[in-house]
C-alpha positions, 0 to 999 in steps of 0.5 A: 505539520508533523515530527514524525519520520517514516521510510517507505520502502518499494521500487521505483518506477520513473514514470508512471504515477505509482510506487515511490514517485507517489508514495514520497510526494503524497506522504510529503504533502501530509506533512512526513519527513519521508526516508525511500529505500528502493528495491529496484529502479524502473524506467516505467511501470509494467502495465502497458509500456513495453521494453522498459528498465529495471535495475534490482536494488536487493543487494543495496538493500542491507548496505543502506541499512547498515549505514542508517544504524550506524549513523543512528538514524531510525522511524516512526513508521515503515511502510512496504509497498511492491518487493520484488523477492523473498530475499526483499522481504527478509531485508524488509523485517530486518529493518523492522527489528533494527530501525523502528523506533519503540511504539514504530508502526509496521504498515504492509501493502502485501502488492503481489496479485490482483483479480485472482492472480499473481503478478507476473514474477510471483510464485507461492514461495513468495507468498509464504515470505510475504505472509511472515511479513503481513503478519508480522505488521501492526497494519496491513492493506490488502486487496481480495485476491492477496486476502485470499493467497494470504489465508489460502481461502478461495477466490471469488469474482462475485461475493457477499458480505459472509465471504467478506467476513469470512476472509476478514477472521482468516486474516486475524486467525493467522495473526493480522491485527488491523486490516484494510481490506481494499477493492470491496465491492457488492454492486456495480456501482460502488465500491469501498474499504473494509477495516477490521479494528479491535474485533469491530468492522465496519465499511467505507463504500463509495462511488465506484468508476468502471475503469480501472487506472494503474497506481490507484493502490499505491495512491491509496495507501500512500494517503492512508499512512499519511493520514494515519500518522497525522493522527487519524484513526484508522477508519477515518484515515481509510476514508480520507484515502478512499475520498483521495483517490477517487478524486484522483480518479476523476480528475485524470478520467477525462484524459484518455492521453493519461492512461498510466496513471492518476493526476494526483498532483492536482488534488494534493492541496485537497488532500492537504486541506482536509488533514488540517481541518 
């Protein structure tokens, strides 16, 4: 178990396996005490479902804060997944400045595209506030495509390992420090994680599953952060992470009733077993 303490903060989506349904679990289980603060409430996650909720929690957001600093209460640790604005965003790096503890680690999911585009909802304004965010914190995960919005570098379905690199020392000219570069893939078969530490990378490859399954991201790095703050380094968090969703992936891919999001429940103890080896 662990004394650390750490507020992820991202929506809620009630059903669909992603977001905070998973990142407060899945932190849980790697032995966290886990604050939430939630940036909006959805009945369902968008990918698929139709005619879903959402409620904006943005204007809760400062109140919550405020509250939590009167009463003292502070982290070890903010996570960041999906924010819904720019005005999110400065909410996000108040926090930061005001509740993390001395030493506190800033981890940012830069969540806003995937395969060459924005998601829906998202313009380049929001890229610009998320770059204050991303290059701001101590880690950041993102994927190709939010690799390229980050630094302005162009998008490329297919690439090699000199693009890589290249959008890996855009990332640490612009100020990023540690990076997981997610979704790294040189073949059909494979794909894996890329980690920038300390001047040095190196790269975790794995199996890769020709379908995709939503949540996959949030799963990732939920088990990232948890393995980190364990006290994992940070090429052997990614590892345990990447290892984690995979198994998430093959235990929910025979299911083709569960199309909206991975059984991680199930590989929790795995998860489990594998910190406290």
């Amino acid at each position: 178990m662990s004394d650390k303490k750490v507020l992820t903060i991202q929506d809620i989506s009630c059903v669909g396996q992603c977001s905070l349904t998973v990142a407060l679990p899945i932190l849980s289980a790697c032995g966290l005490e886990t604050a939430i603060l939630p940036s909006a409430v959805l009945s369902t996650h968008t990918g698929g479902f139709t005619g879903f909720t959402f409620r904006d929690l943005t204007d809760d957001m400062p109140a919550i804060a405020a509250h939590w600093k009167r009463e003292g209460i502070s982290f070890d640790a903010v996570y960041t997944g999906y924010l819904g604005s720019e005005k999110q965003v400065g909410f996000v790096l108040d926090i930061m400045a005001e509740l993390l503890r001395e030493g506190g680690l800033r981890i940012v999911d830069p969540a806003m595209a995937d395969n060459g585009k924005l998601y829906t909802g998202f313009d380049e304004a929001f890229v610009e506030s998320m770059k204050s965010l991303a290059f701001k914190a101590d880690v950041i995960l993102p994927n190709i495509t939010e690799a390229c919005l980050l630094t302005g570098q162009p998008y490329r379905e297919a690439y090699d390992e000199a693009y890589v690199t290249g959008l890996l020392e855009a990332l640490c000219a612009q100020g990023a420090r540690t990076i997981v570069l997610t979704g790294v893939s040189y073949d059909e078969q494979t794909t894996g994680v890329v980690v920038r530490e300390n001047g040095q990378t190196r790269y975790y490859r794995h199996l890769r599953y020709p379908k995709g399954c939503h949540g996959t991201g949030d799963v990732y790095a939920s088990a990232f952060v948890g393995a980190l703050l364990r006290g994992l380094a940070v090429y052997d968090a990614a590892a345990v992470a990447a290892d984690f969703t995979l198994r998430c992936i093959e235990t929910t891919r025979a299911d083709e009733s569960h199309w909206y999001g991975v059984k991680f429940e199930a590989v929790l103890p795995e998860l489990i077993k594998r910190l406290e080896a």
